[in-house]
Backbone of each chain as ProteinMPNN parsed JSONL, in Angstrom:
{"seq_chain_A": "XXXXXXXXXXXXXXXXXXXXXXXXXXXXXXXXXXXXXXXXXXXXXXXXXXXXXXXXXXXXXXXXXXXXXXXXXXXXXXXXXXXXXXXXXXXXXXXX", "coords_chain_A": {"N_chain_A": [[0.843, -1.198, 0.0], [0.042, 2.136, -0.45], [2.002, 4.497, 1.431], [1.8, 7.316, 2.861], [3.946, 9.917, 4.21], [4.785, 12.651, 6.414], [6.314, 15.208, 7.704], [7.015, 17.784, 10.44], [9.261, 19.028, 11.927], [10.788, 20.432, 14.386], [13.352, 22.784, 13.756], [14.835, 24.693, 15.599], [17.244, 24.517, 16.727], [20.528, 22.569, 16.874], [20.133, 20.227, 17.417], [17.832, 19.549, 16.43], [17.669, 19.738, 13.804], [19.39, 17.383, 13.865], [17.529, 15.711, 14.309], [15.831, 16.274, 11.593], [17.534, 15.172, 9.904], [17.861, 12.88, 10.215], [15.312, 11.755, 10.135], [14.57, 12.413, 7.331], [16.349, 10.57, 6.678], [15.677, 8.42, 7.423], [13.092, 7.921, 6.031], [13.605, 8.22, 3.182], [15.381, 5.537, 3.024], [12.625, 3.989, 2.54], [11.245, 4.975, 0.74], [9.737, 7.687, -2.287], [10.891, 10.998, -2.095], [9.13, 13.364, -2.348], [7.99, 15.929, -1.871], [9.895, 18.612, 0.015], [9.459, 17.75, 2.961], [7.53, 15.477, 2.51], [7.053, 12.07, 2.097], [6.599, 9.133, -0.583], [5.539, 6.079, 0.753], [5.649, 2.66, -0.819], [4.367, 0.114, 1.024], [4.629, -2.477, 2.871], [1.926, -3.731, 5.741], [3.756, -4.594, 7.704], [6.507, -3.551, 7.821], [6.064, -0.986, 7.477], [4.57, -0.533, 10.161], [7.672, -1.093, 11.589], [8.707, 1.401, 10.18], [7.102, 3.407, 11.375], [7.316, 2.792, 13.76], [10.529, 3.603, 13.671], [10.575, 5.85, 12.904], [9.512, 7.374, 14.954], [10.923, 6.46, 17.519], [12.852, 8.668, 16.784], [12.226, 10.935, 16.621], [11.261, 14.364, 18.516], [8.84, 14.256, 20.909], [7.137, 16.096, 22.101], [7.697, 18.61, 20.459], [7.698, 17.856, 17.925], [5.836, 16.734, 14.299], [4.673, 14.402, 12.902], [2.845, 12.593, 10.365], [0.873, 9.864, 8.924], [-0.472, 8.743, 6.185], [-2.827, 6.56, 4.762], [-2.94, 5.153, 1.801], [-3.401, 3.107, 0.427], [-3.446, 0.415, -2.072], [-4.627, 1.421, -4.702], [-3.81, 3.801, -5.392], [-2.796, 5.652, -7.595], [-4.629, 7.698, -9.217], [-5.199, 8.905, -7.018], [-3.749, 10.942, -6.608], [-2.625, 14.028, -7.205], [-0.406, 16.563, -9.033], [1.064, 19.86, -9.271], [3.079, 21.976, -10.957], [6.877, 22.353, -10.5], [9.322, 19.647, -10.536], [8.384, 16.637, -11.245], [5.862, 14.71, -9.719], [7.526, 10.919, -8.559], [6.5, 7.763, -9.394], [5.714, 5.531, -7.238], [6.215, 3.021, -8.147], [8.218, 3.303, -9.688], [8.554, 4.177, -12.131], [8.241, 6.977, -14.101], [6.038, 9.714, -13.111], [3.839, 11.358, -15.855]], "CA_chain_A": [[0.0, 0.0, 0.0], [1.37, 3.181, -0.57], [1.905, 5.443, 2.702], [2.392, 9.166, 2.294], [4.533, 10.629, 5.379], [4.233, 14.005, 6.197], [6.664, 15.564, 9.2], [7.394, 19.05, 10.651], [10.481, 19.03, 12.431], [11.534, 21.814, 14.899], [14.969, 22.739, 13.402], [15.903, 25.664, 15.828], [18.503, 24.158, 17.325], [21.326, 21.637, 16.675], [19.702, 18.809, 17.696], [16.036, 19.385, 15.557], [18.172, 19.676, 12.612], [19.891, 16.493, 13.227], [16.143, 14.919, 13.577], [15.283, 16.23, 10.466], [18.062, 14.626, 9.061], [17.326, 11.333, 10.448], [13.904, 11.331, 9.907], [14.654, 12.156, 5.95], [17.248, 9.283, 5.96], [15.194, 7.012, 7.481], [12.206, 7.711, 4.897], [14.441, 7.754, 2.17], [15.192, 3.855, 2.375], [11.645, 3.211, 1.99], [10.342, 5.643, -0.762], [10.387, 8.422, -2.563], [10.685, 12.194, -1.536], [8.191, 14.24, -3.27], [8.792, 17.521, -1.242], [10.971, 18.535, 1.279], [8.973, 16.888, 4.283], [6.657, 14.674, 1.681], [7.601, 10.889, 1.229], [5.734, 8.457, -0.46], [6.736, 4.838, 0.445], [5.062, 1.745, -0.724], [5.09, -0.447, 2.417], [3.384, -3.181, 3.943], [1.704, -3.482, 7.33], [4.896, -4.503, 8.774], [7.163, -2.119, 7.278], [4.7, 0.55, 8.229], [4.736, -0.524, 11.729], [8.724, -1.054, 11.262], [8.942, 2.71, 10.379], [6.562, 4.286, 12.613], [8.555, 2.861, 15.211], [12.215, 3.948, 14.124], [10.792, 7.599, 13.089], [8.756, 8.097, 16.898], [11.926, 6.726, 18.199], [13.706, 10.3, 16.399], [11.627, 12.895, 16.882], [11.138, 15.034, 20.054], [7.341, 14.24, 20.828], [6.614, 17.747, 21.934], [8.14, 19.654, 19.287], [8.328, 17.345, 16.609], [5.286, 16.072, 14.31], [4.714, 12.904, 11.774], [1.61, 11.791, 9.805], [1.087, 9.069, 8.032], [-1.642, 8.797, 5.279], [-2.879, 5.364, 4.057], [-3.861, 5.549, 0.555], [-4.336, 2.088, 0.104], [-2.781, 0.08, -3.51], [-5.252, 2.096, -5.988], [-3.482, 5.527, -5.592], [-2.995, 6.253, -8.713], [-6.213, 8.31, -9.222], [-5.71, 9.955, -5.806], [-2.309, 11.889, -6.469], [-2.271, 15.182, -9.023], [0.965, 16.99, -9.071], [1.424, 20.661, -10.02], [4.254, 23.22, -10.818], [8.369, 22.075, -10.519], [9.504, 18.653, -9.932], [7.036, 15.563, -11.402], [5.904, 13.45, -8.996], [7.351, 10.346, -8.491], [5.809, 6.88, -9.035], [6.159, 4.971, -6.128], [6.969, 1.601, -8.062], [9.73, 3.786, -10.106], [8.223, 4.794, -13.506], [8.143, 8.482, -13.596], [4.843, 10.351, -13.892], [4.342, 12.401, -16.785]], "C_chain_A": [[0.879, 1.248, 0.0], [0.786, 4.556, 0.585], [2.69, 6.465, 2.642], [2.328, 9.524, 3.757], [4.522, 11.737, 5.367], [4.888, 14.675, 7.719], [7.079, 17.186, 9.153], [8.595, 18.672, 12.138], [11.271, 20.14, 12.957], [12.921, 22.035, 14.413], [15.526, 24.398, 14.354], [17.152, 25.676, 16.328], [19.322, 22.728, 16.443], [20.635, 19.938, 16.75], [18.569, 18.441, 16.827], [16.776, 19.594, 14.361], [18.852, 18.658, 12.296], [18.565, 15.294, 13.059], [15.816, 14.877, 12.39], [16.498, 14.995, 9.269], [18.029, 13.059, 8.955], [16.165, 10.821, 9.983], [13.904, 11.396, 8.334], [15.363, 10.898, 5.923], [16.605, 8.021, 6.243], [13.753, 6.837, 6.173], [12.539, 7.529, 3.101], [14.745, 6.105, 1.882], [14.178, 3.394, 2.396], [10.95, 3.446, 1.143], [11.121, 6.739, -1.16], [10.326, 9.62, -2.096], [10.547, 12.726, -2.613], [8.505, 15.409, -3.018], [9.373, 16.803, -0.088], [10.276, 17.835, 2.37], [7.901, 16.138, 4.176], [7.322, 13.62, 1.249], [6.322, 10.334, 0.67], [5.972, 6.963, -0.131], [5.621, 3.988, -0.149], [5.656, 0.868, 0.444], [3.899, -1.498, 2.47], [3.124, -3.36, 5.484], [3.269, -3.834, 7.926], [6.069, -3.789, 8.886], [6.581, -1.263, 7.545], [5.019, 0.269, 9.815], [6.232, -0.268, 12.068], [9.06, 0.969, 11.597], [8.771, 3.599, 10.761], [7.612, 4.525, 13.897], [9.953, 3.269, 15.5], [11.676, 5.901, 14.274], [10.196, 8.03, 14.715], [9.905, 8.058, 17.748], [13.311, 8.426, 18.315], [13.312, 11.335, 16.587], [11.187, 13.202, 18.515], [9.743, 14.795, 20.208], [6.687, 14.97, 21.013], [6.462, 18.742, 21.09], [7.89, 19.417, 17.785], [6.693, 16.601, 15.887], [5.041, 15.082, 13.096], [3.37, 12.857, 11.801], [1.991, 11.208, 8.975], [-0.682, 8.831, 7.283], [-1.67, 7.273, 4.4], [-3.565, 5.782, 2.775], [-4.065, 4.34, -0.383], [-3.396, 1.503, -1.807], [-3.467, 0.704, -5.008], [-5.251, 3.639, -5.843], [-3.162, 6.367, -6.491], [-3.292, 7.383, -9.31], [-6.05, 9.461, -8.221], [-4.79, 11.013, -5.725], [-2.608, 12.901, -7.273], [-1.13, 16.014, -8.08], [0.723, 18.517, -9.899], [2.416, 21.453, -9.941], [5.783, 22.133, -10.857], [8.296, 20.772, -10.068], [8.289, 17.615, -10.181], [6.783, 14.315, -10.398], [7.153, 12.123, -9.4], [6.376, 9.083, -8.504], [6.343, 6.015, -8.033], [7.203, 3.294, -6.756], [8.31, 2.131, -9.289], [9.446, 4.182, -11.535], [7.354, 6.352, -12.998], [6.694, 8.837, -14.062], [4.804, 11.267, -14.809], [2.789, 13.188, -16.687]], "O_chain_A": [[2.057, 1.361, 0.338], [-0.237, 5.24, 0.609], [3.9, 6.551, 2.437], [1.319, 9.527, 4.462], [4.237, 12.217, 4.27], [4.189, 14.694, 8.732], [7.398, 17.767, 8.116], [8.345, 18.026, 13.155], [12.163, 20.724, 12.343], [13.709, 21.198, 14.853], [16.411, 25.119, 13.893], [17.961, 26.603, 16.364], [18.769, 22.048, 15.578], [20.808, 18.885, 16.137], [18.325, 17.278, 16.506], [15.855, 19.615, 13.543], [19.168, 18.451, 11.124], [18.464, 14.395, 12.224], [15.499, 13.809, 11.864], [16.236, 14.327, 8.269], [18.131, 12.295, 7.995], [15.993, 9.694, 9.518], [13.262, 10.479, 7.822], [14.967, 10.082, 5.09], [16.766, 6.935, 5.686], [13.527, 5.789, 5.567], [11.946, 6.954, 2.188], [14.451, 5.516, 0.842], [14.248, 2.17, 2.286], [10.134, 2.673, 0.64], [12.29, 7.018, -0.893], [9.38, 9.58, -1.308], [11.292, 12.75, -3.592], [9.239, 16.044, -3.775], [9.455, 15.701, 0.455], [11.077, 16.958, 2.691], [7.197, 15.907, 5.16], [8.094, 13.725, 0.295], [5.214, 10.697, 1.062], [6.791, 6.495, -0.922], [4.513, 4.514, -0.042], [6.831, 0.795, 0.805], [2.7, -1.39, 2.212], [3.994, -3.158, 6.331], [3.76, -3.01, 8.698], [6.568, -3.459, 9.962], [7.304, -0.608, 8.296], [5.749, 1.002, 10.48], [6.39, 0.701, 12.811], [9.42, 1.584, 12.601], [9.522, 4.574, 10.797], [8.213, 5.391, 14.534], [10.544, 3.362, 16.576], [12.014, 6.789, 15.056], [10.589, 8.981, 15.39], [10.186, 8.966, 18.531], [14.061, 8.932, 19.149], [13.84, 12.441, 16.707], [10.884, 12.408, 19.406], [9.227, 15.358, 19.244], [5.6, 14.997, 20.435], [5.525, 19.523, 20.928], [7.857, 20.19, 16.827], [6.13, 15.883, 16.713], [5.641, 15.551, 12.129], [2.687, 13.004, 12.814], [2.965, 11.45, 8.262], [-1.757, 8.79, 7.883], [-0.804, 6.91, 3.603], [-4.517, 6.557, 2.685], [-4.61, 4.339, -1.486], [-2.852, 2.344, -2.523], [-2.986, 0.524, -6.127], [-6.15, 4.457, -6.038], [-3.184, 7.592, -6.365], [-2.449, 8.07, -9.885], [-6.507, 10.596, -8.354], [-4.932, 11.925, -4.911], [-2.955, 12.472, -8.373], [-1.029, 16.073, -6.855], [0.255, 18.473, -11.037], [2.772, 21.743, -8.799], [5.576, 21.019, -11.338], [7.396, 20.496, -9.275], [7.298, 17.677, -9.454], [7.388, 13.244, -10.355], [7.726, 12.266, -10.48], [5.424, 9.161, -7.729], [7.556, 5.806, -8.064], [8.181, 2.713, -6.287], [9.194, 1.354, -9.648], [10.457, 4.588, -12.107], [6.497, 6.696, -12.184], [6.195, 8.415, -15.105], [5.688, 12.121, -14.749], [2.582, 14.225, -17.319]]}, "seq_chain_B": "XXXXXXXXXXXXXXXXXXXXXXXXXXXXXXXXXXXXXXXXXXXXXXXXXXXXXXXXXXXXXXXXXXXXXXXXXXXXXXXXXXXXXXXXXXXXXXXX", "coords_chain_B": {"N_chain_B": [[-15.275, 15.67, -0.171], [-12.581, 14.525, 1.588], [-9.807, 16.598, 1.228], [-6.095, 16.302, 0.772], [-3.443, 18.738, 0.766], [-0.051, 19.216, -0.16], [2.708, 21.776, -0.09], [5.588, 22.822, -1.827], [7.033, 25.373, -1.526], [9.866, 27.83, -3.294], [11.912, 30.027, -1.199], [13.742, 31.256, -1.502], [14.037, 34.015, -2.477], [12.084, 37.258, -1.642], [10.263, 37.553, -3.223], [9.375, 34.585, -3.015], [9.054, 34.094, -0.888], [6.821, 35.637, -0.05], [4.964, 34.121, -1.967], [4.705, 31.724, -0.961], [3.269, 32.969, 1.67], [0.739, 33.637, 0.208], [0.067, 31.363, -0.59], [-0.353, 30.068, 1.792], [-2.212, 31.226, 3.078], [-4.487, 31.11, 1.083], [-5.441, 28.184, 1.032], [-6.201, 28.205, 3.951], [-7.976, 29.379, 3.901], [-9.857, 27.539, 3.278], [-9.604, 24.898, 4.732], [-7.505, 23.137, 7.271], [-4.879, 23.577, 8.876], [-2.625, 21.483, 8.948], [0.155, 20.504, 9.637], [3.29, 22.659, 8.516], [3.782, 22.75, 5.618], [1.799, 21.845, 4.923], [-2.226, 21.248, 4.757], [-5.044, 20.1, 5.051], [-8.431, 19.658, 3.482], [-12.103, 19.684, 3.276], [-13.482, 19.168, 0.173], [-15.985, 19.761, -1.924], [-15.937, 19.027, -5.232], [-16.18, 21.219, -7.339], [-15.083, 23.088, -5.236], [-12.38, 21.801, -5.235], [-11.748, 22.739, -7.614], [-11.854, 24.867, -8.093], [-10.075, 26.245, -6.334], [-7.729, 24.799, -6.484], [-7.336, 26.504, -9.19], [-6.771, 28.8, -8.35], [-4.236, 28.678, -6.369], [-2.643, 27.664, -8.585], [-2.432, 29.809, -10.06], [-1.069, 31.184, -8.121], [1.499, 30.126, -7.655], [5.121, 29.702, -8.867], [5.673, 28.113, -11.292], [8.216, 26.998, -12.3], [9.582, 26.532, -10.086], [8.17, 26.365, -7.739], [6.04, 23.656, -5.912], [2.699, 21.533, -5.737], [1.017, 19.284, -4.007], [-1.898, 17.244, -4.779], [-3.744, 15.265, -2.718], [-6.257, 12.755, -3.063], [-8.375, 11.73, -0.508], [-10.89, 11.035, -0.149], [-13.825, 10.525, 1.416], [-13.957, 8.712, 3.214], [-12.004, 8.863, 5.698], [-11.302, 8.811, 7.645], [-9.975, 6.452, 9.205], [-7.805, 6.544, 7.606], [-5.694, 8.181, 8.611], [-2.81, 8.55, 10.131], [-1.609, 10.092, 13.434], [1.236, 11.313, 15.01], [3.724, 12.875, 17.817], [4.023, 16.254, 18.543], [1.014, 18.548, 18.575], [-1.649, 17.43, 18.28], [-3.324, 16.116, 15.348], [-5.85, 17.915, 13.383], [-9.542, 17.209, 13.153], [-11.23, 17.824, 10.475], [-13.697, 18.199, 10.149], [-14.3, 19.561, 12.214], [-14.046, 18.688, 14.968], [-11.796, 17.898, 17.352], [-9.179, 15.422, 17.11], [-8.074, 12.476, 19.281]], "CA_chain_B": [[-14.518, 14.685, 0.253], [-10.936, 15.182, 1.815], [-7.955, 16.721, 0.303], [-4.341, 16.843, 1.379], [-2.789, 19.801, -0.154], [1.192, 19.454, 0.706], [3.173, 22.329, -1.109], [7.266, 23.15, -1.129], [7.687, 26.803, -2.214], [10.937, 27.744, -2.768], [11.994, 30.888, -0.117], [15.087, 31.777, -1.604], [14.165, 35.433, -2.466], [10.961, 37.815, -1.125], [8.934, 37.006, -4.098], [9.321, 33.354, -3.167], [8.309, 34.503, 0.19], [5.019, 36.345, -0.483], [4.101, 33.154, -3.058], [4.277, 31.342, 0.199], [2.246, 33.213, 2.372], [-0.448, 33.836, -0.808], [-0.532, 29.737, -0.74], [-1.058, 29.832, 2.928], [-4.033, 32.172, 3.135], [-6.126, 30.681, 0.356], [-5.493, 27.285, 1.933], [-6.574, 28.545, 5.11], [-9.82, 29.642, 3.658], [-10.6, 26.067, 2.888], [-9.138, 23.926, 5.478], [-6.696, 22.991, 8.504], [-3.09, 23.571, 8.865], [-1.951, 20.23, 9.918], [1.464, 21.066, 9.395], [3.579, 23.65, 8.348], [2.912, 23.15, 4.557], [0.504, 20.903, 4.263], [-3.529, 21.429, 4.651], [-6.391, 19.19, 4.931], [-9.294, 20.782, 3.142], [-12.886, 18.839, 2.842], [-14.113, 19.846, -0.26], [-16.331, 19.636, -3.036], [-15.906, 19.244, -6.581], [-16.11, 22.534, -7.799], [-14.046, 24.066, -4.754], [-11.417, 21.464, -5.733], [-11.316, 22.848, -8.922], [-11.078, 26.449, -7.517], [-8.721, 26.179, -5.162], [-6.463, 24.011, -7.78], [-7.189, 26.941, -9.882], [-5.868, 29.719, -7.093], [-2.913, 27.941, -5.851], [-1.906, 26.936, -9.302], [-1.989, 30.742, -10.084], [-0.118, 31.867, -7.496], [2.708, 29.917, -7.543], [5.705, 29.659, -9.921], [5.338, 26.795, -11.933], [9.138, 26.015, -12.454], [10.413, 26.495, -8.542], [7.115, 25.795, -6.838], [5.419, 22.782, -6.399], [1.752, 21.621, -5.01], [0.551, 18.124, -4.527], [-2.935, 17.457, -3.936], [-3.846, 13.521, -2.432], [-7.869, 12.481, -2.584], [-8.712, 10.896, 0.899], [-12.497, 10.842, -0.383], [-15.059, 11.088, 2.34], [-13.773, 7.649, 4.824], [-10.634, 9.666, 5.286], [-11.099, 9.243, 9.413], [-9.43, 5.527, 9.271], [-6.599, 6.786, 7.134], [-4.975, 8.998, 9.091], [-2.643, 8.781, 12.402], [-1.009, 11.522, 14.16], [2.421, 10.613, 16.21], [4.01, 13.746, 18.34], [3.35, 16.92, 18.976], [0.083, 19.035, 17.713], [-2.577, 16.545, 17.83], [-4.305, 16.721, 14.173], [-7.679, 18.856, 13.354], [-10.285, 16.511, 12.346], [-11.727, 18.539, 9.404], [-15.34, 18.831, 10.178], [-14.307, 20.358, 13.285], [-13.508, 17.747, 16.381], [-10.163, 17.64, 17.523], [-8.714, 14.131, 17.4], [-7.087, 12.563, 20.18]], "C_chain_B": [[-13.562, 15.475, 0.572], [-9.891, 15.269, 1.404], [-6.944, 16.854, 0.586], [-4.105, 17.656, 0.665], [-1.234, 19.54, 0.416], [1.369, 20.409, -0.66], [5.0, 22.985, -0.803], [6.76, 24.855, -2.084], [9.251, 27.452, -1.508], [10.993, 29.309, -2.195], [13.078, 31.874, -0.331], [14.815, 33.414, -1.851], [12.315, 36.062, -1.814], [10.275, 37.533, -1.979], [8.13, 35.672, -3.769], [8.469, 33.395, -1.468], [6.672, 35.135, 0.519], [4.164, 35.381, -0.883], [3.685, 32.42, -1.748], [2.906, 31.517, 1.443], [0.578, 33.155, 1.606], [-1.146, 31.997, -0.644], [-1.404, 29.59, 0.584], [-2.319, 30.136, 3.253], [-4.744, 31.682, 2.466], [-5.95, 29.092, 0.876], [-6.281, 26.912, 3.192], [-7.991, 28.087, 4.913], [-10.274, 28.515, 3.253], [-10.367, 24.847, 3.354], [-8.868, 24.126, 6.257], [-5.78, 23.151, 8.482], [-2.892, 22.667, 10.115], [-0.782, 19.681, 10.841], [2.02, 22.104, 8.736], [3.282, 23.959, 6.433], [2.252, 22.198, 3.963], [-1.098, 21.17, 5.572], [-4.144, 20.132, 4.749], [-7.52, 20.017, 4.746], [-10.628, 19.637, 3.044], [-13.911, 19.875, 2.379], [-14.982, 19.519, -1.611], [-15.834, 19.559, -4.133], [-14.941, 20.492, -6.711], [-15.248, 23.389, -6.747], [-12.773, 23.272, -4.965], [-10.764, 22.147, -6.418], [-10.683, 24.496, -8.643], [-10.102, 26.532, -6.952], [-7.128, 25.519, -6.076], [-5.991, 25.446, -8.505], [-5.875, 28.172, -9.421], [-4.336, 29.607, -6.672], [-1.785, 27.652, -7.111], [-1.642, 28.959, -10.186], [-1.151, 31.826, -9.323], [1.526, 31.661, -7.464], [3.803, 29.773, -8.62], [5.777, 28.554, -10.51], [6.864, 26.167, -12.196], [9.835, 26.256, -11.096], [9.288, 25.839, -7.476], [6.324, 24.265, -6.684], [3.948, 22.057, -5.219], [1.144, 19.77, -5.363], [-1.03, 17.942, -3.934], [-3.441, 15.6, -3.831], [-5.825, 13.842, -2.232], [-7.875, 11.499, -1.75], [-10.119, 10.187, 0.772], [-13.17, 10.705, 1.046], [-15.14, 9.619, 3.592], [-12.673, 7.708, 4.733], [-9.82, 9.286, 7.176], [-9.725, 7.748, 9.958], [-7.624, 5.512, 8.357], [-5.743, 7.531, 7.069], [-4.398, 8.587, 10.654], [-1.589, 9.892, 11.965], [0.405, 10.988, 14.751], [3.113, 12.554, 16.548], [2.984, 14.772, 18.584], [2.147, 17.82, 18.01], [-0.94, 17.764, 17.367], [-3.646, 17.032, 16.402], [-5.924, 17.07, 14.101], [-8.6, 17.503, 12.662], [-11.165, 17.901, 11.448], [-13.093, 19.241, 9.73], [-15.34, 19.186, 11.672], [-13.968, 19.903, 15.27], [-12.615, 17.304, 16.576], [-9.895, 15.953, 17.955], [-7.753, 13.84, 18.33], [-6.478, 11.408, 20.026]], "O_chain_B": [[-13.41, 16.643, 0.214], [-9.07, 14.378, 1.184], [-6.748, 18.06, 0.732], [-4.594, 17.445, -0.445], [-1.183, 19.682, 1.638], [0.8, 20.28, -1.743], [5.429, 23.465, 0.246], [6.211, 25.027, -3.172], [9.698, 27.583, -0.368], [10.107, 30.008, -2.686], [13.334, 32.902, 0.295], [15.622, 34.103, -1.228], [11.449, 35.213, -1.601], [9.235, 37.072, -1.508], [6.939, 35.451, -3.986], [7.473, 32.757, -1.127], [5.752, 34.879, 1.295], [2.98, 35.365, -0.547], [2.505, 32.441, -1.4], [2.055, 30.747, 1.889], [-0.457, 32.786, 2.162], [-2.303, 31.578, -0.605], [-2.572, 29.212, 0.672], [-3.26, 29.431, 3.618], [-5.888, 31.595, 2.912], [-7.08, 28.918, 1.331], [-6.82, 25.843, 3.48], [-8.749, 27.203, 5.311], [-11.394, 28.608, 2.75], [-10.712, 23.821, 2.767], [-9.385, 25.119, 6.77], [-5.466, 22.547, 7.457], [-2.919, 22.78, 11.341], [-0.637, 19.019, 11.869], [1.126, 22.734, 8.171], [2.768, 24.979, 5.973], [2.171, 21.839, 2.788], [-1.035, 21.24, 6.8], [-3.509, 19.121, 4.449], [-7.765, 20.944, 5.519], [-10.215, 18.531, 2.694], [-14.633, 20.704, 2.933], [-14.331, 18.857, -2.419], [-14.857, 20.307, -4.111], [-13.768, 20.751, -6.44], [-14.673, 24.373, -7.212], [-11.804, 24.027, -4.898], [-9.564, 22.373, -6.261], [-9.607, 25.048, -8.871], [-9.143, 27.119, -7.454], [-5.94, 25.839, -6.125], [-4.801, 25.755, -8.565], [-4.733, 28.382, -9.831], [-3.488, 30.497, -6.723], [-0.577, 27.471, -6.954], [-0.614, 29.166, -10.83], [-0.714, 32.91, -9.709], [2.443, 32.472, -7.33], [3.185, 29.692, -9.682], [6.14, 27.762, -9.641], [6.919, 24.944, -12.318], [11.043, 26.069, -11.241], [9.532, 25.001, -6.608], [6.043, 23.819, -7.796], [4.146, 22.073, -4.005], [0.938, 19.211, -6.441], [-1.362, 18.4, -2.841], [-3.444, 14.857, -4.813], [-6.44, 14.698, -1.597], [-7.437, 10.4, -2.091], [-10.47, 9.149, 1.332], [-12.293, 11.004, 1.856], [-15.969, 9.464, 4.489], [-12.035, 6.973, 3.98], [-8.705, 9.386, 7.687], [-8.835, 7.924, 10.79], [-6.669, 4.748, 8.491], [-5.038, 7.783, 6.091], [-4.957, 8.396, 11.734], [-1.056, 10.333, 10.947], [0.323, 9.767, 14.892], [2.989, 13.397, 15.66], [1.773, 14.638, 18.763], [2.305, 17.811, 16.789], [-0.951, 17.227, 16.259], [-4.46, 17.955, 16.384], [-6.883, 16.547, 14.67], [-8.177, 16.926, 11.661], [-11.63, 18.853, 12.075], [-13.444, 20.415, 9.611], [-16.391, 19.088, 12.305], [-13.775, 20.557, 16.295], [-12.354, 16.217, 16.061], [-10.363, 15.412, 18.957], [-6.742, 14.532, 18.447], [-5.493, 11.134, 20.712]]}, "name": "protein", "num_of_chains": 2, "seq": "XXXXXXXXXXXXXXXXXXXXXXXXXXXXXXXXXXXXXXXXXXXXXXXXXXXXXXXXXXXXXXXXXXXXXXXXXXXXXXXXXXXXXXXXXXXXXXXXXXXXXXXXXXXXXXXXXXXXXXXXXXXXXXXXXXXXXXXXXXXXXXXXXXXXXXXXXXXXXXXXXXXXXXXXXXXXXXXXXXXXXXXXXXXXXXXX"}
């Protein structure tokens, strides 16, 4: 299924800037990055659970926040893309 | 039904700055600020189409970029929250 992440990441200090960097690197090995704090991964339930649990382990829980959006294997349909930068397809053929 | 709006605008000069805020405000007027640039809007058709239209005139088409995800209208099961800022449920009841 393909799960669209979605984090805000206090960066005023040293430390919320090395979250952000964690929290991109860890979403990075499972999809792609659409915008700057927009992945999309394809995942399954256990990989999903998997990555919930490393990114909650990184972020400050006060400061720091993560969504995750199920959109299910017929997303296709549900994405439109406008302006710079073409989407990504999740299974690796580019959208046009 | 429900729409994600995420959008990167780039910041690098005051123009890019203004396009920003211009996104934010008509956003506003039709949703939640979930996060810093991404929205949840639940909307019709026709304000889809407006709001597409708005957004897609404000911003620069080769630096900017706006994605919009359809959640459709059983949106409540495909959403979690993790940290801080517990998310707006749309039609107005804060989720806990």
């Amino acid at each position: 299924m393909l799960v669209l992440i979605t984090y805000d990441v206090n960066t005023e200090d040293a430390a919320g800037r090395k979250r952000l960097r964690q929290v991109a690197k860890q979403c990075v090995n499972y999809g792609q990055r659409v915008q700057n704090s927009v992945f999309e991964c394809l995942l399954d339930p256990a990989q999903c659970r998997m990555l919930q649990s490393k990114l909650c382990a990184i972020i400050a829980q006060e400061k720091d926040s993560l969504r995750f959006y199920y959109l299910g294997n017929h997303y296709q349909t549900k994405i439109e893309h406008f302006g710079a930068k073409s989407g990504y397809e999740p299974e690796g053929v580019l959208l046009v």
